[in-house]
KOLFI-454472 format. One record per atom (N, C-alpha, C): residue in one letter; z, x, y. Coordinates in steps of 0.05 Angstrom, whole numbers, plus 32768, in hexadecimal, padded with zeros to 4 digits. Layout:
<atoms>
+---------+------+------+------+
| residuo |    z |    x |    y |
+---------+------+------+------+
|       A |    Z |    X |    Y |
...
+---------+------+------+------+
</atoms>
This chain:
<atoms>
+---------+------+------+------+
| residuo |    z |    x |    y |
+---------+------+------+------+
|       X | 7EDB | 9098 | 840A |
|       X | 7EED | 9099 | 8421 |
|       X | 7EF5 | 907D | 842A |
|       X | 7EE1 | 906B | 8427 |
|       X | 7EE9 | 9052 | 842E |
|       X | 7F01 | 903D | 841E |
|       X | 7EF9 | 904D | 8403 |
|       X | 7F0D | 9041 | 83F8 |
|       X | 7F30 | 903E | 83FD |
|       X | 7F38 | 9066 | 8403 |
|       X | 7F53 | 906C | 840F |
|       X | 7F54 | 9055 | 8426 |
|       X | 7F3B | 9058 | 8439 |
|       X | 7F4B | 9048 | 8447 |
|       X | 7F52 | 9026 | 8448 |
|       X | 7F45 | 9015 | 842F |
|       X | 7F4A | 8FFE | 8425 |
|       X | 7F67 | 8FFF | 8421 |
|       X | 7F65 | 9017 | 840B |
|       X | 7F83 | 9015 | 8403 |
|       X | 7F99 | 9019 | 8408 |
|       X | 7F8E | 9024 | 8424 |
|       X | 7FA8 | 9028 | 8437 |
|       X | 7FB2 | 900E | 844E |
|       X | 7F9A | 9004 | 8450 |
|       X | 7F98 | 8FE7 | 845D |
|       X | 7FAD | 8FD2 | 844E |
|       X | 7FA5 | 8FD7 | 8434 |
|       X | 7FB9 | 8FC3 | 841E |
|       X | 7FD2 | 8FC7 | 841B |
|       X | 7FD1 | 8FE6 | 8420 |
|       X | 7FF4 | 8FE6 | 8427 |
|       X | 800A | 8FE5 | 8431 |
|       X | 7FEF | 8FE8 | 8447 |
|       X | 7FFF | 8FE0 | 8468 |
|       X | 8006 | 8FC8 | 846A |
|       X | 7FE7 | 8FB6 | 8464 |
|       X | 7FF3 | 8F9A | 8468 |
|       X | 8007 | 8F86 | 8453 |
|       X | 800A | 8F93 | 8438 |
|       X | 8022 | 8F94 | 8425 |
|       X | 803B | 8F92 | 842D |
|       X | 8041 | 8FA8 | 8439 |
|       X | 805A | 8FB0 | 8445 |
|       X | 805C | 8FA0 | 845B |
|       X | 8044 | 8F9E | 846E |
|       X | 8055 | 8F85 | 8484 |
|       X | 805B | 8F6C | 847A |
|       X | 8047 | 8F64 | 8461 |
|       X | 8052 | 8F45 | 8453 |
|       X | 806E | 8F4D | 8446 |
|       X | 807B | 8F5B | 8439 |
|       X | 8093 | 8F65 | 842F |
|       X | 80A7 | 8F64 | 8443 |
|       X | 809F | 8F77 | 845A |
|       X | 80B7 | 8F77 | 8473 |
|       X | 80BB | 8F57 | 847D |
|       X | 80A2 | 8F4F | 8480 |
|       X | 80A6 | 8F35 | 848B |
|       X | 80BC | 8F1C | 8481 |
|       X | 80B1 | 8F19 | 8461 |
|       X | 80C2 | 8F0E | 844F |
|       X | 80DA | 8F10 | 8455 |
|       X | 80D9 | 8F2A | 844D |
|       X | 80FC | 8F38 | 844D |
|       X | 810F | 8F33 | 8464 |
|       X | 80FF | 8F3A | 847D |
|       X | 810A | 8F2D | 8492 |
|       X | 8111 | 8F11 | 84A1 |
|       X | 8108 | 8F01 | 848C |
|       X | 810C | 8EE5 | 848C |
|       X | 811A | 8EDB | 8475 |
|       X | 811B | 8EE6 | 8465 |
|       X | 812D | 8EDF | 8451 |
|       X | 8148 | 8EEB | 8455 |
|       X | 8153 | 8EFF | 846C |
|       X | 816E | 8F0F | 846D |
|       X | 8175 | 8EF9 | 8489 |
|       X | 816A | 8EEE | 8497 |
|       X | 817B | 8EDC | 84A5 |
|       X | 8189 | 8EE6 | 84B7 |
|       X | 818E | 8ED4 | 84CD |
|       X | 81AC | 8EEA | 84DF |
|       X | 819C | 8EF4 | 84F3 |
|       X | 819B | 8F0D | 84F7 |
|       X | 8193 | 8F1E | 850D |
|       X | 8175 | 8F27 | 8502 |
|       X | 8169 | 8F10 | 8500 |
|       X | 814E | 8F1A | 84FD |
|       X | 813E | 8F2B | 8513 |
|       X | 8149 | 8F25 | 8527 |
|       X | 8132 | 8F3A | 853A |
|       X | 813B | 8F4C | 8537 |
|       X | 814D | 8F5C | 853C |
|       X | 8158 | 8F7B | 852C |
|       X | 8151 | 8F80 | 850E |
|       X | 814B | 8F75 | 8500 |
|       X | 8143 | 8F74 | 84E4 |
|       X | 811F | 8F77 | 84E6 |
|       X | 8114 | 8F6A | 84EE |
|       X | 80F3 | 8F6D | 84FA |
|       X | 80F6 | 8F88 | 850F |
|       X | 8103 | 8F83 | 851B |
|       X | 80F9 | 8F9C | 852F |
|       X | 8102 | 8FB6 | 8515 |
|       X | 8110 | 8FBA | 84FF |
|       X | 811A | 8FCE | 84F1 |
|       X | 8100 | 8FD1 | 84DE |
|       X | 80F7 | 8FBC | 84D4 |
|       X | 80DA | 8FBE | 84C3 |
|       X | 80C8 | 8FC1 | 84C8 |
|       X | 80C5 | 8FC0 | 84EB |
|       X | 80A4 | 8FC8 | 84F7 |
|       X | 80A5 | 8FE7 | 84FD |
|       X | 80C0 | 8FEF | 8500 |
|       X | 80C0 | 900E | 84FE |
|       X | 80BA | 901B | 84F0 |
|       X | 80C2 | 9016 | 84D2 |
|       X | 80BF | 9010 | 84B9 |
|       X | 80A1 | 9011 | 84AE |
|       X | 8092 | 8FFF | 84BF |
|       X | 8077 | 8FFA | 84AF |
|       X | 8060 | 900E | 84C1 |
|       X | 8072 | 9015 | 84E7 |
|       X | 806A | 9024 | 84FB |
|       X | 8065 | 903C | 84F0 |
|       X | 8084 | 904F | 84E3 |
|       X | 8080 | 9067 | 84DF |
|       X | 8067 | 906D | 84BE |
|       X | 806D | 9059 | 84AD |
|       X | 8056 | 9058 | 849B |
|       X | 8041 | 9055 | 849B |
|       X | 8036 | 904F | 84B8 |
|       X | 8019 | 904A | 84BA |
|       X | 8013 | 9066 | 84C0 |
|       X | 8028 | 9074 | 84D9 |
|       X | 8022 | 908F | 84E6 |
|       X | 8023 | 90A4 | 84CC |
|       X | 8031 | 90A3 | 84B5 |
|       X | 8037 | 90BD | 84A0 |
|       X | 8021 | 90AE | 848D |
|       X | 801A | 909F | 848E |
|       X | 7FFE | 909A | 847E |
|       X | 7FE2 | 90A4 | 848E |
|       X | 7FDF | 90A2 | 84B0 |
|       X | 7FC2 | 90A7 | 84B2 |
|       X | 7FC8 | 90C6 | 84BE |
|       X | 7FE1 | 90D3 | 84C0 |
|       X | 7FE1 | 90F4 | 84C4 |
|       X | 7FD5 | 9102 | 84A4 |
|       X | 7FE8 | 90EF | 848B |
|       X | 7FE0 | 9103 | 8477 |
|       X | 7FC2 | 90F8 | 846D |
|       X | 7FB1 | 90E1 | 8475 |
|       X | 7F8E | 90E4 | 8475 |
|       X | 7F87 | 90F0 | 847F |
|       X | 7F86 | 90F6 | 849C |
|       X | 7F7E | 9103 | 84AE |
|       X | 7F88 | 9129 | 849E |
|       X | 7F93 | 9126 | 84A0 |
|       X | 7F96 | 9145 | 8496 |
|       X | 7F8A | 9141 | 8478 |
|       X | 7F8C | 9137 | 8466 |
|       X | 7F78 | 9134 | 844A |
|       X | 7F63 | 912E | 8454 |
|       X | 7F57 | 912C | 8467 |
|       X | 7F39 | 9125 | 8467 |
|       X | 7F31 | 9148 | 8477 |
|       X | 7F3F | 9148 | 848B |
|       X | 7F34 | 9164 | 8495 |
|       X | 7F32 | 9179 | 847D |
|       X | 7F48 | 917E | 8478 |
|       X | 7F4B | 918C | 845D |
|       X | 7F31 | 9196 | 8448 |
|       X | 7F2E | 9176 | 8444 |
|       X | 7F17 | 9173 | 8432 |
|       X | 7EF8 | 9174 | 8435 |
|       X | 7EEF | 9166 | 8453 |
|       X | 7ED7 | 9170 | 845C |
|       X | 7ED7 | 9191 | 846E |
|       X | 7EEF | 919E | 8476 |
|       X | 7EE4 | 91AD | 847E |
|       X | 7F06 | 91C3 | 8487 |
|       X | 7F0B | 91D2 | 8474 |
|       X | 7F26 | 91DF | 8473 |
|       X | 7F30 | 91E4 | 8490 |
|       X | 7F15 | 91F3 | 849E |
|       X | 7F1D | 91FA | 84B4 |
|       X | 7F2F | 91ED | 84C3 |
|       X | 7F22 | 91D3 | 84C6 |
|       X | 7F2D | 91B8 | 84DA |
|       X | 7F4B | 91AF | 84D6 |
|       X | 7F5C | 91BB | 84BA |
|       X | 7F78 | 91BE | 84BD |
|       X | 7F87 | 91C7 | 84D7 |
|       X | 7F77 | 91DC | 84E1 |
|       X | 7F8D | 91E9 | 84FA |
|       X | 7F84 | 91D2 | 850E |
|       X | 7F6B | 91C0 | 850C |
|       X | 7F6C | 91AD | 8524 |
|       X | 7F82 | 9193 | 851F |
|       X | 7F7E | 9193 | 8506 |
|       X | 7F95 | 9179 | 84FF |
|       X | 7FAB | 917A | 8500 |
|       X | 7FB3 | 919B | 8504 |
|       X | 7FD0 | 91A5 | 850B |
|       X | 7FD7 | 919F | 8522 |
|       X | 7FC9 | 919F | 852F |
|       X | 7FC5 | 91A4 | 854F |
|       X | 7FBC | 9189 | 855A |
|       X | 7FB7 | 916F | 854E |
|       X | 7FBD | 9155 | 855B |
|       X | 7FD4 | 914C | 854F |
|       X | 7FE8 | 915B | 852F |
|       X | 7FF9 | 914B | 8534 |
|       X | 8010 | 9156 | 853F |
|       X | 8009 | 916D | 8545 |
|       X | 8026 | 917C | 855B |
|       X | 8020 | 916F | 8573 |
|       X | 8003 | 915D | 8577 |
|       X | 8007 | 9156 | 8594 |
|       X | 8010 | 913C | 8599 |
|       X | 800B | 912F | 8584 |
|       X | 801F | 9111 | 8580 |
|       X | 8036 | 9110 | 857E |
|       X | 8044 | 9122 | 8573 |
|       X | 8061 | 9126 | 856C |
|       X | 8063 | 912B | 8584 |
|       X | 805C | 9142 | 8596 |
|       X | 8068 | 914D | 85BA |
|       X | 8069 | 912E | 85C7 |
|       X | 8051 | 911A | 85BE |
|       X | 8050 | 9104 | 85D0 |
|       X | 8067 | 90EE | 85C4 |
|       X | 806B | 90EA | 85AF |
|       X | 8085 | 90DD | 85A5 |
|       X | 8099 | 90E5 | 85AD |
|       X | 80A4 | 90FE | 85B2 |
|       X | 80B9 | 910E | 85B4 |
|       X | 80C1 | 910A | 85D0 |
|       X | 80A6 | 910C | 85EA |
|       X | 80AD | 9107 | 8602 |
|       X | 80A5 | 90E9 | 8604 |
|       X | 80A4 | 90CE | 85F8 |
|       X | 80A9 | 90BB | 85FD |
|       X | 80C1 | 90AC | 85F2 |
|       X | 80D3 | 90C6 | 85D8 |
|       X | 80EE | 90B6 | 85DF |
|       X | 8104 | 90C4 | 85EC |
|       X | 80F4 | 90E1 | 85FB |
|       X | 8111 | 90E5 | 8614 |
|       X | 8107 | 90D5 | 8620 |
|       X | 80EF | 90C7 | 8631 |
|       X | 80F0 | 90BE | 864A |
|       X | 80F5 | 90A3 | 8647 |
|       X | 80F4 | 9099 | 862B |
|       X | 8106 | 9076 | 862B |
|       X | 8124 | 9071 | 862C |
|       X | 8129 | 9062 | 8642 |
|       X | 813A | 9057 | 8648 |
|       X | 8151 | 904E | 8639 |
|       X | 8147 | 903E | 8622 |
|       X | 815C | 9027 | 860D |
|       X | 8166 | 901C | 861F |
|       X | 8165 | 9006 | 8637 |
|       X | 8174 | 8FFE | 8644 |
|       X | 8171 | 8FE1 | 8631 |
|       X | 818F | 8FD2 | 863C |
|       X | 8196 | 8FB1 | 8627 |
|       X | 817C | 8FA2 | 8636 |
|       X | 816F | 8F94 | 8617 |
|       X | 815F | 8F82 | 861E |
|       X | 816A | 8F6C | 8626 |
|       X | 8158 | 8F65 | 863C |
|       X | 815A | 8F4D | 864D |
|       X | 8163 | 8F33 | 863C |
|       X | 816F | 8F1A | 8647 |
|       X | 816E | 8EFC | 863F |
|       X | 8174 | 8F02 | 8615 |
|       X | 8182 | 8F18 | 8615 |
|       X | 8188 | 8F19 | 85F5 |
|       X | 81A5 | 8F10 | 85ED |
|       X | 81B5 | 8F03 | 85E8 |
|       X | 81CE | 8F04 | 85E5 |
|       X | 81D3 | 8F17 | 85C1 |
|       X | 81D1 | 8F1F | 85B4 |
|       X | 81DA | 8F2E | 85A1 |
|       X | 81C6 | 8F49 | 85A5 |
|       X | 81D2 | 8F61 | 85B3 |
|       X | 81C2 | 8F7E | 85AF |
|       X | 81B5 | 8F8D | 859E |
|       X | 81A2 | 8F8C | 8597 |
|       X | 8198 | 8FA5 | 8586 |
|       X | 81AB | 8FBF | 858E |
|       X | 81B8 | 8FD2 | 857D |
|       X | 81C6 | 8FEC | 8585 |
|       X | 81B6 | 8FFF | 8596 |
|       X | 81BC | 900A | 85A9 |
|       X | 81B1 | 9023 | 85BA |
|       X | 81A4 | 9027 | 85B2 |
|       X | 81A4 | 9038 | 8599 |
|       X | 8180 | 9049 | 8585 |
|       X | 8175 | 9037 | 8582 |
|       X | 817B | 9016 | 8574 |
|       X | 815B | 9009 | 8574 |
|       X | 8157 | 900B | 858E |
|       X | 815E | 9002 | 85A4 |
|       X | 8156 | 8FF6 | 85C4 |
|       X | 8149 | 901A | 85CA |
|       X | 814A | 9036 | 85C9 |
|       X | 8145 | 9043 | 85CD |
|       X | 812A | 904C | 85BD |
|       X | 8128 | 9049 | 859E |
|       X | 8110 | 9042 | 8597 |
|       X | 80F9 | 902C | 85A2 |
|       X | 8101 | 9023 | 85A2 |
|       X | 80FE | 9005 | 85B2 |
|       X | 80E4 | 900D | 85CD |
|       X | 80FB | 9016 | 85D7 |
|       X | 80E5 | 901E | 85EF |
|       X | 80D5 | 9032 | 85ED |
|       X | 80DA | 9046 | 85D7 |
|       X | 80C2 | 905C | 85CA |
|       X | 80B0 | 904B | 85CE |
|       X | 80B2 | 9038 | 85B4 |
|       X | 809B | 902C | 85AC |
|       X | 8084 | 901E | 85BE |
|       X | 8094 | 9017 | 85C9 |
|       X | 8090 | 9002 | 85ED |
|       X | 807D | 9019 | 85FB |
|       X | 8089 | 9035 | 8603 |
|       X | 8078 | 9046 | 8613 |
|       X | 8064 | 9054 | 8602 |
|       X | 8060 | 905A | 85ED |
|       X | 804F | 9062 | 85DC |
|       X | 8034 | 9054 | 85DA |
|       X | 803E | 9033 | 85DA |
|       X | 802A | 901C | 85DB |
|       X | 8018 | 9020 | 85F8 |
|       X | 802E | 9024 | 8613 |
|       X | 8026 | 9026 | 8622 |
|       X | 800C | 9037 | 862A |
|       X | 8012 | 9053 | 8623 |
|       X | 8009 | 906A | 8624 |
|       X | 7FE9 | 906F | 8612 |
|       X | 7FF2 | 9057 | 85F0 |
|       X | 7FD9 | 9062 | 85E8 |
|       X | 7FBF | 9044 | 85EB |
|       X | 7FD0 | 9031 | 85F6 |
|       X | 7FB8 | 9020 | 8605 |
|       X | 7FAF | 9029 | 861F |
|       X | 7FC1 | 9036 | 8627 |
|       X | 7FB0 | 903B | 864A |
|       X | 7F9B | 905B | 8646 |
|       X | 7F9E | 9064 | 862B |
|       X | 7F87 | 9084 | 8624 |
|       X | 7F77 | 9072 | 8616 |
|       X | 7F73 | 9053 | 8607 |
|       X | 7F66 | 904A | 85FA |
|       X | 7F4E | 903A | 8613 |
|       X | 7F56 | 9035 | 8626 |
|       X | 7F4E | 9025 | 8644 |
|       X | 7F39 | 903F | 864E |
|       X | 7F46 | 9050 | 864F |
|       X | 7F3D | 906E | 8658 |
|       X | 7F28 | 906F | 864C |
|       X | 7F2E | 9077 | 862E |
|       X | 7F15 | 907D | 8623 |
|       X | 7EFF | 9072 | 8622 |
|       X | 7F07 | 9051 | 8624 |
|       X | 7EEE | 9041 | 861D |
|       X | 7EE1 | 903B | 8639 |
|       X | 7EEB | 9045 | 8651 |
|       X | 7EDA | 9044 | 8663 |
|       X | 7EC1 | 9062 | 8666 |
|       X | 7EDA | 9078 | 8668 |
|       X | 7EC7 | 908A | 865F |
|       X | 7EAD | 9090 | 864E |
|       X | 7EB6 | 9082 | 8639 |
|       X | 7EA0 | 9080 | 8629 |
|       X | 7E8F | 9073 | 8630 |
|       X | 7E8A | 9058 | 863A |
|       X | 7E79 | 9043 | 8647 |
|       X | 7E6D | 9054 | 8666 |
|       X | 7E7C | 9068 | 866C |
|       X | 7E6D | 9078 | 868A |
|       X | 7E57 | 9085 | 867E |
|       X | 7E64 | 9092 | 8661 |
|       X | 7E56 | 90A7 | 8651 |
|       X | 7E41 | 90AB | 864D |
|       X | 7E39 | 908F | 8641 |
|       X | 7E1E | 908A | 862B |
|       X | 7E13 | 9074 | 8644 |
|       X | 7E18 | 9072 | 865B |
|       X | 7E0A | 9062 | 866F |
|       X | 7E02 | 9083 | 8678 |
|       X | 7E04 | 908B | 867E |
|       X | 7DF9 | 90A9 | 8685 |
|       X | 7DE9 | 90B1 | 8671 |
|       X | 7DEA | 90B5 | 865C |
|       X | 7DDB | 90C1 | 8646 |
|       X | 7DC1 | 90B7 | 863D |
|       X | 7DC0 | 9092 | 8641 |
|       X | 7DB4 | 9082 | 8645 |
|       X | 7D9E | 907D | 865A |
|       X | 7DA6 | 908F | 8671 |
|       X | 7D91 | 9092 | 8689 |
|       X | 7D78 | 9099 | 8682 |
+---------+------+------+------+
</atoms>
């Protein structure tokens, strides 16, 4: 198991050395060009650890498919309602615009960040209440 995930490591960080390149070698509007390859390397990280996550349930234990169904219908509901509720409004101090859909992606990405550092804050206090309790 450890291996998939080496080799998924390598391809992740592959592809960001590739986007990167690429995006410095095309010149011009590079921040629209980076912001187009981190989506790029964004949505490949997410369709790489849904289809482990579902090959690993799968494989240790069939049942656990209807659970892996059921966190990724719940990520998708949480993607879905963080790009009705983003804005795309024009970024600040920019003189050349990214188009509406990047600036509207844009702030997906922005509230998503938001949302899964402040359940990552959550959790890790929780947890630290947890095992200080369990610990008694």
């Amino acid at each position: 198991m450890n291996k998939i995930f080496k080799i998924t490591g390598w391809v992740l960080g592959l592809l960001g050395i590739v986007f990167g390149i690429l995006a410095f070698v095309n010149g011009g509007g590079a921040i629209d060009i980076l912001l187009r390859y981190t989506y790029v390397l964004f949505i490949a990280a997410v369709v790489i650890w849904i289809g482990l996550s579902i090959f690993i349930a799968g494989r240790n234990n069939p049942k656990n498919l209807l659970k892996a169904a059921a966190v990724v219908v719940g990520i998708a509901v949480l993607v879905i309602l963080a790009y009705v509720l983003s804005s795309g409004d024009p970024a600040l101090n920019v003189k050349t615009q990214p188009t509406t859909q990047w600036l509207k992606l844009t702030d997906t990405m922005l509230l998503l960040t938001y949302v899964l550092g402040g359940a990552a804050i959550i959790a890790i206090i929780v947890g630290a209440v947890r095992d200080a309790i369990n610990n008694k």
